[in-house]
TIMILUM-762610 format. One record per residue: residue in one letter; x, y, z negated of N, C-alpha, C in turn. Coordinates in steps of 0.2 Angstrom, whole numbers, plus 2048, in hexadecimal, padded with zeros to 3 digits. Atoms other than C-alpha are relative to their C-alpha. Example, Ala and Ser with C-alpha at 12.3 -4.5 7.8 and 13.67 -1.06 7.14 Angstrom:
% TIMILUM-762610
A8047FA80083E7EA7D9804806800
S7FC7FA8018447FB7DC7FC8057FD
//
This chain:
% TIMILUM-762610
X8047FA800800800800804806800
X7FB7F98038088108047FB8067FD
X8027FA80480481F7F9802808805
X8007FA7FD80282F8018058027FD
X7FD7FA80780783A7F08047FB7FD
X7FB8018028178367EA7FE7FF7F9
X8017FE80781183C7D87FA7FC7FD
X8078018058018337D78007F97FC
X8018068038078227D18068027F9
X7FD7FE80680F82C7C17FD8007FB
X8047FB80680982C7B17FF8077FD
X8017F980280183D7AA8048017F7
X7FD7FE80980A84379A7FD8057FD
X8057FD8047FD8487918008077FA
X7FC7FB80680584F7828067FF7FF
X7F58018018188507868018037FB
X7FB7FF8098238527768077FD803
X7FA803800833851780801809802
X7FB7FD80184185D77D7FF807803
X8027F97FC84086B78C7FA8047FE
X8057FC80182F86D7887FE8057FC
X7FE7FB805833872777803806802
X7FD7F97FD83E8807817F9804803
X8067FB7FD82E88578C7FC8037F9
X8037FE80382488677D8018057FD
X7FD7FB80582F890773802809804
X8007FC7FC83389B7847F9805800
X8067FE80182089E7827FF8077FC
X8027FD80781F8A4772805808801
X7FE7FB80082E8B07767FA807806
X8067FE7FD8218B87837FB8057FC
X8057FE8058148BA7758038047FB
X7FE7FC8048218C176A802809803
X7FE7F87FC8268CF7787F8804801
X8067FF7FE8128D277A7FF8057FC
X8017FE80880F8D376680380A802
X7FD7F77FE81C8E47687FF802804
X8027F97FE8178EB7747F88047FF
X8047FD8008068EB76E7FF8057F9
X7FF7FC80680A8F275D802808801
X7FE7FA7FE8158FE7677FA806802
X8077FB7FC80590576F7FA8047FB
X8047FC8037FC9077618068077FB
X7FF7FD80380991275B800808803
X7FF7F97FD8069207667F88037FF
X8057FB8017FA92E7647FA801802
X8078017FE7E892B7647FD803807
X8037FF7F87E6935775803800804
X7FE8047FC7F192B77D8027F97FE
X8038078037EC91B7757FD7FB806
X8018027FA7EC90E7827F97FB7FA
X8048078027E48FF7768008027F8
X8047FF8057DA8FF7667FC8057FE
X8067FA8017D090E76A7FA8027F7
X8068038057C29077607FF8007FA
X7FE8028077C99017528087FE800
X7F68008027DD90774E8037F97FC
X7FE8048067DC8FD73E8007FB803
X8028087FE7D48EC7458057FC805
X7FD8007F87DF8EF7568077FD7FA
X7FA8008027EF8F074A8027FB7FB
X7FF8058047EB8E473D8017F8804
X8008097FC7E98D474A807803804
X7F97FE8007F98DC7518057FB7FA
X7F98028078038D97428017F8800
X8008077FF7FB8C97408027FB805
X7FC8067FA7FF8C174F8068027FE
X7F97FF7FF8108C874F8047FA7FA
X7FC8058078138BE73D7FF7F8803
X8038077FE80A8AE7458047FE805
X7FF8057FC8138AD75380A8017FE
X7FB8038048258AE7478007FA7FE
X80080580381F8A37408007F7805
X8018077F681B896751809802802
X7F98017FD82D89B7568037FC7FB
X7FF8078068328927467FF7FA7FE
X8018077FF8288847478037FB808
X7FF8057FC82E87F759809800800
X7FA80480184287E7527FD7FD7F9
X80180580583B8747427FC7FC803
X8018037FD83186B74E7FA7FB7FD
X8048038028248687417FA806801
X8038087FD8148657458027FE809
X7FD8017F981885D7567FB804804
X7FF7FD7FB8168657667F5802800
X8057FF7FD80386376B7FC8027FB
X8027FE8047FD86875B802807800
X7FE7FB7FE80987875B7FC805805
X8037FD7FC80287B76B7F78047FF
X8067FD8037F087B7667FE8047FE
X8007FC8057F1885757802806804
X7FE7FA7FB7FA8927647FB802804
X8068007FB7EC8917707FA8057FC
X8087FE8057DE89575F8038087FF
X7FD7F98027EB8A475A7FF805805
X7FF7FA7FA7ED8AC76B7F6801802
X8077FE7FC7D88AC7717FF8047F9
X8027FC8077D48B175D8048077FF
X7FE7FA8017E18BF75D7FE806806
X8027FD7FD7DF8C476E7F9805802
X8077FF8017CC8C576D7FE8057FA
X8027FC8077CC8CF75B803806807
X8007F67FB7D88DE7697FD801803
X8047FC7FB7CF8DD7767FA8047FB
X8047FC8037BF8E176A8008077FE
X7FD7FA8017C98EF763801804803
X7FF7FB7FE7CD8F77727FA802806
X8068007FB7BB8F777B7FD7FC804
X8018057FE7B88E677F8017FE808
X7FF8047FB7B38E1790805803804
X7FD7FA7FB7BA8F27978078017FF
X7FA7FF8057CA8EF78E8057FD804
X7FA8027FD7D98EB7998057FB7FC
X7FC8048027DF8DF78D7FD7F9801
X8028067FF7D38D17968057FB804
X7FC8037FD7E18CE7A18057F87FD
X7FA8038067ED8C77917FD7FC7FF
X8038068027DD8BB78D8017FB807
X7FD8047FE7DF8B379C8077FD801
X7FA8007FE7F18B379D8017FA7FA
X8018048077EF8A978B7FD7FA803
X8038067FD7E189C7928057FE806
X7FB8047FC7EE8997A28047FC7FC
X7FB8038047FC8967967FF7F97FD
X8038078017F188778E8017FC803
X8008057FC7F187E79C8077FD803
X7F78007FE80587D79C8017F97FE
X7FF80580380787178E7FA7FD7FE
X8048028037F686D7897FB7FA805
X8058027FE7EA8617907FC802806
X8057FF7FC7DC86379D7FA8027FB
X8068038087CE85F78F8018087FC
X7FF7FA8077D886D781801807806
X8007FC7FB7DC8797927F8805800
X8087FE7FD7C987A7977FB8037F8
X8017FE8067C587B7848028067FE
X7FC7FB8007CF8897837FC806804
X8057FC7F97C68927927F78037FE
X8088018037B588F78A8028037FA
X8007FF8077BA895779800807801
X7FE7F97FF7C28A57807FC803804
X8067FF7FD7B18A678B7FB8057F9
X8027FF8037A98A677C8018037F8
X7FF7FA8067B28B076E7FE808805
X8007FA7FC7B18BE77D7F9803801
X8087FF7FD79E8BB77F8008037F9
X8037FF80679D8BC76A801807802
X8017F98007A68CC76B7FD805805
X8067FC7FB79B8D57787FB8017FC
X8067FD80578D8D176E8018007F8
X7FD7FB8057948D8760800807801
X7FF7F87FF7988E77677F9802802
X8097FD7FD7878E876E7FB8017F9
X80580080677E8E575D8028087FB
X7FF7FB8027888F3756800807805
X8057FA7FC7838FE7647FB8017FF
X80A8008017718F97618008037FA
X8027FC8097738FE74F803807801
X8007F87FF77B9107537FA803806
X8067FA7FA76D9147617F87FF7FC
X8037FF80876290F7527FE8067FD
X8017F980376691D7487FF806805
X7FF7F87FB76992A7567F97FE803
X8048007FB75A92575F7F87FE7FA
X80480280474F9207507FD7FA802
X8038057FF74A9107577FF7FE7F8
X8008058097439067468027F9801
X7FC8067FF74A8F674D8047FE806
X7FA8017FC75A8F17518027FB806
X8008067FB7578E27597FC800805
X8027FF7FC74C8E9764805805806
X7FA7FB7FA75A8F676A8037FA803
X7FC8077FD7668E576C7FD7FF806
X8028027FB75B8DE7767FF804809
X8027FF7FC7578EC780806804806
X7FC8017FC76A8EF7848037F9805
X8018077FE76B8DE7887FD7FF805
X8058007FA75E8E0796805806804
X7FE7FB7FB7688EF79E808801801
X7F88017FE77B8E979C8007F8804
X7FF8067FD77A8DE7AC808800801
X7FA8007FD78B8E67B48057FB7F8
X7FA8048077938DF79F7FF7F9801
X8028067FF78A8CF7A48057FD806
X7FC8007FC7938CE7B58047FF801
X7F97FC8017A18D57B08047F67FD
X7FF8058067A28C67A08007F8806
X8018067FC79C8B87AC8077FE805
X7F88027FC7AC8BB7BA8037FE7FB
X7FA8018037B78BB7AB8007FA7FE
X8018078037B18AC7A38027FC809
X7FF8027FB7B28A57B48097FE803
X7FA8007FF7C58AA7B78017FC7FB
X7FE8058057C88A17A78007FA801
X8008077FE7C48927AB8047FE807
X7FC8027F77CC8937BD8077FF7FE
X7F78008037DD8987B48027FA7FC
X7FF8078037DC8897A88017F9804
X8018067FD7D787B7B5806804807
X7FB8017FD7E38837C08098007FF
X7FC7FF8037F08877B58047F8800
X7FE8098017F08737B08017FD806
X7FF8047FA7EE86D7C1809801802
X7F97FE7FC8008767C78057FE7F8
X7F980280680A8717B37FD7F9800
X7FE8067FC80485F7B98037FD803
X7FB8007FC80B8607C7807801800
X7F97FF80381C8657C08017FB7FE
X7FD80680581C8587B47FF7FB805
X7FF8077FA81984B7C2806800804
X7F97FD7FD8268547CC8057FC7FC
X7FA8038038318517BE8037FA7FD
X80080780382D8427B98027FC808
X7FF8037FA83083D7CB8087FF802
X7F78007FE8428447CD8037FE7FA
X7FD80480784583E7BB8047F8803
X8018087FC84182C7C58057FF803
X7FE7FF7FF84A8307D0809803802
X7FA8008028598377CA8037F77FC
X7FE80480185A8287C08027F9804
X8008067FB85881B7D0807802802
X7F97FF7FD8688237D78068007FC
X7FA8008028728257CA8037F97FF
X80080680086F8107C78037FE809
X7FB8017F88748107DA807801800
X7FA7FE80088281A7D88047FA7F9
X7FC80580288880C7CA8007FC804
X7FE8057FE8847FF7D4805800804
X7F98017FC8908047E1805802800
X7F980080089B8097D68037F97FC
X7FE80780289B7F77D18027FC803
X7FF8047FA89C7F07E2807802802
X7F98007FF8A97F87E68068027FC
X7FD8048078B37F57D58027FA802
X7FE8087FD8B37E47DB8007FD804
X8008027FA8B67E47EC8057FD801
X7F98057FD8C57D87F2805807801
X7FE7FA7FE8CA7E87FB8028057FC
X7FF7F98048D27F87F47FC807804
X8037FC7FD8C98067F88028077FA
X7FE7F98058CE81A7F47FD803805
X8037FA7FC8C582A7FA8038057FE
X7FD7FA7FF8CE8387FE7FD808802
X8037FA8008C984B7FF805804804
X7FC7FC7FC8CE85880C8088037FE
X7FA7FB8048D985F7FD8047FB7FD
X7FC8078028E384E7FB7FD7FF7F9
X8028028058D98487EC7FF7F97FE
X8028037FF8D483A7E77F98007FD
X8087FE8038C083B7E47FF7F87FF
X8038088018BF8257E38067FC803
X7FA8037FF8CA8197DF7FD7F97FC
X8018068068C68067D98067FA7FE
X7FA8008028D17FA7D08027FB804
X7FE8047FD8D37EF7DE807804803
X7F97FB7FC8DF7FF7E88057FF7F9
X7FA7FF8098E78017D38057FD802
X7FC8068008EC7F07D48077FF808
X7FA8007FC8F47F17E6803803802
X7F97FA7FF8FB8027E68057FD7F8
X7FB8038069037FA7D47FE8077FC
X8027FB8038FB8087CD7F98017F8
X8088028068F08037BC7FB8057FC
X8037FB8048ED8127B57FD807804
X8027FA7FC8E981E7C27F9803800
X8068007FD8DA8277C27FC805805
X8017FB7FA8CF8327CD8038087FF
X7FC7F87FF8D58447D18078017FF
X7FB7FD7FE8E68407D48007FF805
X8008007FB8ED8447E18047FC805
X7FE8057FC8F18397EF8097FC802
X7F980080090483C7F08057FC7FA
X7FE8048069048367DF8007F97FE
X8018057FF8FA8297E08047F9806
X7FB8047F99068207F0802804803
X7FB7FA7F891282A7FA7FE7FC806
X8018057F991281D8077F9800802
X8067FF7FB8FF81E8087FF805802
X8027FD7FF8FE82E809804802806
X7FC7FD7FC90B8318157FC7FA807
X8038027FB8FF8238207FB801802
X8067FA7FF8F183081C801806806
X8007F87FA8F883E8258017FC805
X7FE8037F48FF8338367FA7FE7FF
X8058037FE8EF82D8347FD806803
X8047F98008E7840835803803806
X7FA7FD7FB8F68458417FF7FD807
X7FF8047FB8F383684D7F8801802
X80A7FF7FE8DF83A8507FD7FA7FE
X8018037FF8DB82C8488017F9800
X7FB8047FD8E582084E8027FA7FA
X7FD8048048EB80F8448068027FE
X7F98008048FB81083A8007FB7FD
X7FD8068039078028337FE7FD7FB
X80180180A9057F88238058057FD
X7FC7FC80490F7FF8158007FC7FA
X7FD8038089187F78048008057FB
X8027FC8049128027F58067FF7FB
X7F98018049207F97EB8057FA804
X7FB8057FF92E7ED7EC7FE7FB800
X8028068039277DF7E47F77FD805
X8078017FC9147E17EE8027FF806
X7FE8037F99107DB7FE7FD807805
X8037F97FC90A7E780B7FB800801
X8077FC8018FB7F080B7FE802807
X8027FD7F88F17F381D7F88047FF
X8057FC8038E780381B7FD800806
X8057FE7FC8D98088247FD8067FF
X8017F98008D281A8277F9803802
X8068017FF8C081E8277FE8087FF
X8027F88018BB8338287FB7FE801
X8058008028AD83681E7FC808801
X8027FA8008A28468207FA8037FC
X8067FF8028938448167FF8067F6
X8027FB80389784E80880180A800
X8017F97FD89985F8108098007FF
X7FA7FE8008AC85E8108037FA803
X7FC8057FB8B88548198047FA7FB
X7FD8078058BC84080E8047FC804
X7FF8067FB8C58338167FF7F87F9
X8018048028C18228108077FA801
X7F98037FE8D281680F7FF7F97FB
X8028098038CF80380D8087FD802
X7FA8018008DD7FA8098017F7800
X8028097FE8E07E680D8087FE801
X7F78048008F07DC8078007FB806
X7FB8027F98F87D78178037F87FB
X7FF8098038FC7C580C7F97FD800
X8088018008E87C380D8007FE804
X7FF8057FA8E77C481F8057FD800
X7FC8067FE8F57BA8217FE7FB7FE
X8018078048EF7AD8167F87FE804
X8068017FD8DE7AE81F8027FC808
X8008037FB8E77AC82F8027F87FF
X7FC8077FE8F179D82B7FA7FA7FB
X8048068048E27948217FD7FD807
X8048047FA8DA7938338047FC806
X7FB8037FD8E978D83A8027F77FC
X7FD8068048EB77F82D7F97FB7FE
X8088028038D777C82B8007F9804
X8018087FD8D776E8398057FB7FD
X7FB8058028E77698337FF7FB7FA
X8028018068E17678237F97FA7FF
X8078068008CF75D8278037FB805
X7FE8077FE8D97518318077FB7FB
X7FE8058048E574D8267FE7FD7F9
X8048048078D974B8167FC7FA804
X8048058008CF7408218037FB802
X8008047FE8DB7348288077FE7FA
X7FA8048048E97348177FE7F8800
X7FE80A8008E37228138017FC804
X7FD8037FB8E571E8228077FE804
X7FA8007FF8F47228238047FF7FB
X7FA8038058FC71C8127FE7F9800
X8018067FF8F570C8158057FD804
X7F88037FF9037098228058007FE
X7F97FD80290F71381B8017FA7FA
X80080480590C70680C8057F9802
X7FC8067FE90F6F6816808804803
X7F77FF7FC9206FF81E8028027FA
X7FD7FE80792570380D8017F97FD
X8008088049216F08068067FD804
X7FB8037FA92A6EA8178088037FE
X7F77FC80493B6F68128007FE7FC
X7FE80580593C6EF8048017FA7FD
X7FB80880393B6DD806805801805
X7F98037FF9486DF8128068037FE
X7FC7FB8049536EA8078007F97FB
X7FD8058039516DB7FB8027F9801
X7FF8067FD9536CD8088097FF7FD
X7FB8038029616C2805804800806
X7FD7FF7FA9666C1819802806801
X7FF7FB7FE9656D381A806804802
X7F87FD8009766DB8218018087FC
X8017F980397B6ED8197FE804805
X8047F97F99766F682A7F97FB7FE
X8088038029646EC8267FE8057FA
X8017FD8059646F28167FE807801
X8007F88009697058197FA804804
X8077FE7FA95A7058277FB7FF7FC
X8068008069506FE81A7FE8067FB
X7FE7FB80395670B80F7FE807803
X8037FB7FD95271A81B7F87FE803
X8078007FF94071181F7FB8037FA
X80580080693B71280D7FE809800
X8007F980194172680C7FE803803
X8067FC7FD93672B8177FA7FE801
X8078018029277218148008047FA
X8007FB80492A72B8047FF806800
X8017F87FB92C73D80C7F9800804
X8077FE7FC91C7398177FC7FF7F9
X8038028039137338088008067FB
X7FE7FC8049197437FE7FD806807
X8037F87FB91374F80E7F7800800
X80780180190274880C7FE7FF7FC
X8017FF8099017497F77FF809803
X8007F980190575C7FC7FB802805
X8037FE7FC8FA75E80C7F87FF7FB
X8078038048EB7558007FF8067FB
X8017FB8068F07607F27FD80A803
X8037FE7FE8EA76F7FD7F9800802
X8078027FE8DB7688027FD8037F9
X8037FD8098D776A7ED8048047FD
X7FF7FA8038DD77A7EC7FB8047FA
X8067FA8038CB7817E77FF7FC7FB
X8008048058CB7747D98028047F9
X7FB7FD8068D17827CB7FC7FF7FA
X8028018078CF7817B98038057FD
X7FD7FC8038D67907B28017FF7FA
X8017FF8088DB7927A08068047FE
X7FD7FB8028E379E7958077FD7FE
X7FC8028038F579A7948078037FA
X7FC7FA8029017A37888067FA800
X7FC8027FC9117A07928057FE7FA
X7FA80280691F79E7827FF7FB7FF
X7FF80B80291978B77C7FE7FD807
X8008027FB91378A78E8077FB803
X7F98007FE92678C7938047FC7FC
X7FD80380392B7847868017F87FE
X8028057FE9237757888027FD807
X7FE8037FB92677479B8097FF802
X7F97FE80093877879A8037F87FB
X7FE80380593976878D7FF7FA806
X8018057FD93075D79B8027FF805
X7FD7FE7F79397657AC8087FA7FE
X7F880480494B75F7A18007F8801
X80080580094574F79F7FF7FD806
X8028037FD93E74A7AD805801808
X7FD7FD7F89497527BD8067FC800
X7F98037FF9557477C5806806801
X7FB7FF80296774B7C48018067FA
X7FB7FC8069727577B97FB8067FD
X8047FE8029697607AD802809800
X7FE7F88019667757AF8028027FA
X8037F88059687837A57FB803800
X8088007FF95678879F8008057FC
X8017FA80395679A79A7FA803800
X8087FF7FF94379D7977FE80A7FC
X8007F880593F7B078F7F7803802
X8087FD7FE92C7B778D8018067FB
X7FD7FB80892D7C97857F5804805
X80080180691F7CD7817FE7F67FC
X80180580191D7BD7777FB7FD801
X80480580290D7B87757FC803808
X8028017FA90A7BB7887FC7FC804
X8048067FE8FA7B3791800802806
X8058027F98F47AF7A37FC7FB800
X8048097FE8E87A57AB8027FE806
X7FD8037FD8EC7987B47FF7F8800
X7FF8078028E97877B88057FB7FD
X7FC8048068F377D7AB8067FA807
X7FD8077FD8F776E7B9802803806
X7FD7FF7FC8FB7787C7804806800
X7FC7FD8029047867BC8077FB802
X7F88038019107777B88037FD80A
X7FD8017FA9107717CC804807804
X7FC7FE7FC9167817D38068027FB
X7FB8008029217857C58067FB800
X7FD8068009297747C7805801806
X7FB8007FA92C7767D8807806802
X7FB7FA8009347897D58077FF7FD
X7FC80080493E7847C88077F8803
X7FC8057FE9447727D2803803808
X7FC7FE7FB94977E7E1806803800
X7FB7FE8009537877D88077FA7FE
X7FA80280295E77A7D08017FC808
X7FE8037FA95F7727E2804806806
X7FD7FA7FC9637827ED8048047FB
X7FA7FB80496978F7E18027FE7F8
X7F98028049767867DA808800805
X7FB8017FD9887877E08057F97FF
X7F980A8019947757E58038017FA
X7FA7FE80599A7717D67FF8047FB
X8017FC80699177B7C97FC7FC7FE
X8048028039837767BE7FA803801
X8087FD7FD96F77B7C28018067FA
X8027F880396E78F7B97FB804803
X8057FA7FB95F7997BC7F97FF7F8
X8067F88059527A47AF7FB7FE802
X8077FD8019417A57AC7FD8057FC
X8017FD80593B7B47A67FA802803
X8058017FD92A7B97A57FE8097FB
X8057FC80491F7CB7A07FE803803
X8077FB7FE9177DA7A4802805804
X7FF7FA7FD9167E67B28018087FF
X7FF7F880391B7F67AE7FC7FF7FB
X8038008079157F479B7FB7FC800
X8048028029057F079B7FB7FD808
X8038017F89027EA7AE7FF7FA800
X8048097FD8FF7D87B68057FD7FC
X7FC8058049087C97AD8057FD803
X7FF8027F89157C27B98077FA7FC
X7FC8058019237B57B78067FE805
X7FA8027FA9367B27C08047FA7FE
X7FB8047FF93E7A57C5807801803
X7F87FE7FC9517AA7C98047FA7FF
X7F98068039607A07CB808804802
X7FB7FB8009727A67D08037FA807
X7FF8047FE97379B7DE80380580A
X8007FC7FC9787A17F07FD806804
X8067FC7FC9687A97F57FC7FD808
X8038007FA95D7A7804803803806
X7FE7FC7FA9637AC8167FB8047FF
X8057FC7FE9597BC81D7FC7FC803
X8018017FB9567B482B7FA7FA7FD
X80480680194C7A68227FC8037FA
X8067FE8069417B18157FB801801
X8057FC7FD9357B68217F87F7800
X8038078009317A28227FE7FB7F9
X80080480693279D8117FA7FD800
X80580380292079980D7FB7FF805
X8028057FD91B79381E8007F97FE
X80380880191478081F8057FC803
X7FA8057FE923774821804804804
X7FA7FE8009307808238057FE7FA
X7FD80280893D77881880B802806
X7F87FE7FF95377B81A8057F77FE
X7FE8068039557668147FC7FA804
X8028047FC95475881E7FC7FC7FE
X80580480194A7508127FA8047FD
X8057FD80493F75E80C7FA800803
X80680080092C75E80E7FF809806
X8017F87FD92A7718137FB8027FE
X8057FD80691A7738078038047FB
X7FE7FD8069237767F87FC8067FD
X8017F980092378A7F87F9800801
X8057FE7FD91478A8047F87FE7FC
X80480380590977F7F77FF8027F9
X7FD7FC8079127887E77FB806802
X8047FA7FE9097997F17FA801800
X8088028018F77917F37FE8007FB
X8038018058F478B7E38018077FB
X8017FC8048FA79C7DD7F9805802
X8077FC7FB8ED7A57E87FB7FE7FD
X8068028028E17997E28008037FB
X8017FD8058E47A17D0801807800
X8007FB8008E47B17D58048037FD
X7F87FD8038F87B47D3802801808
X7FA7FD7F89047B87E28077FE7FD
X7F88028019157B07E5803805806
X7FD7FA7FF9207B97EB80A800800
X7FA8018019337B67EF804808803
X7FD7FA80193F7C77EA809800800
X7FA80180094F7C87F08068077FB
X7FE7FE80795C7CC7E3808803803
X7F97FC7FE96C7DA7E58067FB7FC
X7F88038029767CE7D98027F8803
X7FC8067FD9767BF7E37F87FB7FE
X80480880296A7AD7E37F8803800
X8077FE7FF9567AE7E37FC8027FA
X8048018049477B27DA7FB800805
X8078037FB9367AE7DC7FC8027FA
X8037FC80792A7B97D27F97FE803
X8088027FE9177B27CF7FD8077FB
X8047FA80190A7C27CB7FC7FE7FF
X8068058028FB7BB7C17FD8057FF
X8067FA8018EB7C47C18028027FA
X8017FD8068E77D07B47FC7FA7F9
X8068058068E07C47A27FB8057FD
X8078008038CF7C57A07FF7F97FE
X8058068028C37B87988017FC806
X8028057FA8C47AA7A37F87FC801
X8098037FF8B17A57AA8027FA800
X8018068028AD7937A57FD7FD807
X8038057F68AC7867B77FD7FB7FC
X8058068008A077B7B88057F9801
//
C-alpha cells in the first residue's frame, strides 16, 4: 500500500513532555513577560493619552501586576519542571484568557484593541495543547468575552436608569440588548476568529511535530546506515582510504592500517603521513589523468600493495577513493587456479597411486634382501626404494593442501609452545644435533594458530635451516626469536640461521610448487609452509639479511578471541 502523506502513518504526540518543548514553552512565556511591560508601561502615561484602561485605571493595572507576578512565576515552573508540561500549559492558557479578558473590559471591551492579544493567546494554545483543550480554550475565551459585554451592558442599563429615570433596570438591559446588533456582529466574528486560530493553529503545530518526528526517523535510519557501512567496510578484505582535495584523509579502515603497517593512524591525517609511497601513487595518479600506476611496498618486511583510484564528487568537493589489494592475494588467487586441477586429480587418483608405489617398494626390498642379489642389484634396489619414498612424500604434501581449509585455531602462548617443540625438533631430526636459540620478549606472547600445522611449518623452517644454512663442516646454528611489531603491532616470529644465504636469482622462486635446489627435495616444503599459514591468517615471508644466511619471518594475525568451529 503506498501512502500518499509521508506524516500520516506517525503517531500524534498528544502531550509532548520532551525537552525542546520545554524551550518553546518557556520562549512563550518570555513573550508574555515582554507583553505584561509594555502594558503596565502604558498605563503609566497620562490619562489623555492613555492608550488601555480607559475605563478602569485601577482594574486595568491591578490584572497587570497580576499577570506579570504569574507569569514569573510560570518562567519558574518550566526550569523546575514541576508540574509537567501539559498541566503547565493549561494553567497558562486559564491565566492568559482570565487576565486578558479582565484588560480588555477595562479598556472598553469589544471596542478595545486589546481583542487582538486574545486571539494571539487562543492561537498559542494550539501549539502545545491538544485539539480537545485548543477548541476549549476558543469557547472559554468566546465566552468570558460574551460575560464581559453583558456586563458592561447591565451597568450601562443601570446608569441610563438614573439619568433617564427608567424604574427598571432590566428593562433598559434588555432594551440595549435589542439595539446593540453592530456589538452582536462585532462579538460573533470574534468568537468565530477564535475558533479558526485554535483549529488552525493545532492543525500547522501537528504538522511540525510529524515533520519532526519524521526527520527524527529519519535521521535516525541514516545514521544506522551510515554504521552499517562503516562496518562493512571495517571488514572488507580490501584496504580502503578516502582522500580530500586537501590531502586528508576523511576514511580509513583497519584493513589499509594493517597494510600500510600503520595501527594507529587515524582519520585527518594527512596522506603524506599516512604512506609516502602512496601518496606519491596519488599524485601520478592525478598527474597521469587517471591512468593506472605500479604496486608499491609500504615497508620492508610487507608485500606489495596494488592501489586503485576511484574520483569521487558527491560531496561537493573533490575525494578520491583508494582501494588497496596485497599483490600476495592476487598472486595466491592466481596460482590456486593453476594448481585447482592439479589438486582434484591428484586427491582423486593418490590411492591409486600408492597402491603401486607399495608393491615397488615391497619388490625393492625383497631384492635388497635377496641372497643372490649382486651390490649393483642392491644399490638399484636402493635407489627404487628412495624414490618410492619421495613420490609417496609429494603426495602426503600435495593431499596436505587439499586439507588446508581444515583449521582449528587456538590460542597459543609461543614460550612453552617453543619450548616444547624445540625439545621434540632435537630429538627427533636426523643427523648432528643444532644450536636452538629460541627468545620470545614479550613473554607471555600469544597467537592463534593451528597447533598441528603451527608445528608442520615450523618443522620444516627450522629443518631447512639446519640443511641449507649451515656451512661444510660446522654444526646446524640458527635463532628463533619471536614478538611484536613495532610495540604493540601483529605478533610475528623468525627463523634465522648464519648459513650461506639464498642466491638472488632463486628468491623470486622460493615458494613456487616444486621448486626445490636438491635432488631429492619435494619442492612443497616452503610452498606448503606458506598455505597453511594463509589458512591461519599469518603471512610467510622470506627477508634477506645484510649480515649473511636467511630468515623467514611468519606475521600472525592480530589475537582476538578465537570463534569456536564446528
Amino acid at each position: 500500500m503506498i501512502v500518499s502523506d509521508p506524516l500520516a502513518g506517525l503517531n500524534k504526540d498528544r502531550f509532548p513532555d520532551r525537552r525542546h518543548l520545554w524551550r518553546v514553552f518557556r520562549a512563550s512565556h518570555i513573550y508574555r513577560l515582554i507583553l505584561a511591560m509594555l502594558l503596565l508601561g502604558a498605563v503609566g502615561l497620562n490619562e489623555q493619552n492613555r492608550l488601555f484602561g480607559k475605563q478602569a485605571p485601577a482594574l486595568f493595572l491591578g490584572a497587570a501586576l497580576i499577570y506579570l507576578v504569574l507569569i514569573l512565576l510560570a518562567i519558574a515552573g518550566t526550569y523546575w519542571r514541576r508540574p509537567r508540561l501539559p498541566v503547565q500549559a493549561h494553567l497558562q492558557m486559564l491565566v492568559d484568557l482570565l487576565a486578558l479578558i479582565i484588560m480588555i473590559h477595562a479598556s472598553g471591551g469589544l471596542n478595545s484593541s486589546l481583542n487582538s492579544l486574545l486571539i494571539t493567546a487562543v492561537a498559542a494554545s494550539g501549539i502545545l495543547l491538544p485539539l480537545s483543550s485548543a477548541l476549549l480554550a476558543a469557547a472559554l475565551g468566546f465566552f468570558l468575552l460574551t460575560l464581559s459585554w453583558l456586563v458592561s451592558q447591565w451597568y450601562a442599563a443601570q446608569a441610563l436608569t438614573q439619568v433617564a429615570r427608567v424604574p427598571d433596570p432590566w428593562t433598559a438591559f434588555m432594551g440595549q440588548l435589542r439595539n446593540a446588533t453592530d456589538d452582536l456582529v462585532r462579538l460573533g466574528v470574534l468568537g468565530a476568529v477564535l475558533f479558526i486560530a485554535a483549529a488552525l493553529t493545532y492543525a500547522l503545530a501537528e504538522r511540525a511535530r510529524r515533520s519532526e518526528a519524521l526527520a527524527r526517523r529519519r535521521t535516525f535510519e541514516l545514521l544506522d546506515v551510515a554504521e552499517l557501512n562503516q562496518g562493512i567496510i571495517r571488514h572488507l578484505q580490501n584496504g580502503v582510504v578516502v582522500v580530500d582535495a586537501a590531502d586528508q584523509v576523511v576514511l580509513l579502515n583497519d584493513t589499509a592500517r594493517t597494510l600500510l603497517d600503520q595501527p594507529n593512524a587515524e582519520v585527518g591525517i594527512a596522506l603524506d603521513m599516512l604512506s609516502p609511497p602512496l601518496a606519491q601513487r596519488w599524485r601520478a595518479w592525478q598527474d597521469r589523468g587517471g591512468l593506472e600506476v605500479p604496486a608499491f611496498r609500504p615497508v620492508e618486511h610487507r608485500p606489495e600493495l596494488i592501489p586503485r583510484f576511484t574520483g569521487l564528487s558527491g560531496h561537493g568537493a573533490a575525494t578520491t577513493l583508494i582501494l588497496l589489494e596485497d599483490s600476495a592475494q592476487v598472486a595466491e588467487r592466481l596460482q590456486q587456479i593453476k594448481l585447482a586441477a592439479l589438486g582434484r586429480l591428484t586427491a582423486g587418483i593418490a590411492h591409486e597411486i600408492r597402491n603401486p608405489l607399495a608393491a615397488i617398494s615391497h619388490a625393492a626390498q625383497l631384492l635388497q634382501e635377496s641372497a643372490s642379489a649382486s651390490t649393483s642389484d642392491q644399490r638399484l634396489a636402493q635407489i627404487v626404494h628412495d624414490n618410492v619414498r619421495r613420490a609417496n612424500r609429494i603426495i602426503t604434501d600435495v593431499l596436505d593442501l587439499a586439507r588446508r581449509d581444515r583449521v582449528k585455531p587456538e590460542r597459543l602462548v609461543l614460550a612453552a609452545w617453543l619450548e616444547a617443540f624445540g625439545q621434540e625438533f632435537t630429538r627427533d631430526l636426523d643427523g648432528p644435533l643444532p644450536v636452538w636459540n629460541p627468545t620470545v620478549e614479550p613473554d607471555d606472547l600469544t597467537v592463534n594458530f593451528d597447533p598441528h600445522q603451527f608445528r608442520q611449518v615450523l618443522w620444516n623452517l627450522c629443518a631447512n635451516a639446519c640443511q641449507h644454512g649451515v656451512r661444510p663442516g660446522e654444526i646446524p646454528q640458527f635463532t628463533v626469536c619471536a614478538g611484536l611489531e613495532n610495540g604493540p603491532g601483529r605478533p610475528f616470529i623468525e627463523v634465522r640461521d648464519a648459513g650461506p644465504g639464498i642466491p638472488a636469482e632463486n628468491i623470486a622462486k622460493l615458494f613456487e610448487p616444486f621448486f626445490t635446489t636438491r635432488s631429492k627435495g619435494t619442492g612443497l616444503g616452503l610452498y606448503l609452509a606458506r598455505e597453511l599459514c594463509e589458512a591461519n591468517r599469518a603471512q610467510l615471508q622470506y627477508l634477506p639479511s645484510a649480515e649473511g644466511g636467511s630468515c623467514f619471518r611468519i606475521t600472525f594475525a592480530p589475537t582476538h578471541p578465537v570463534p569456536e568451529t564446528e
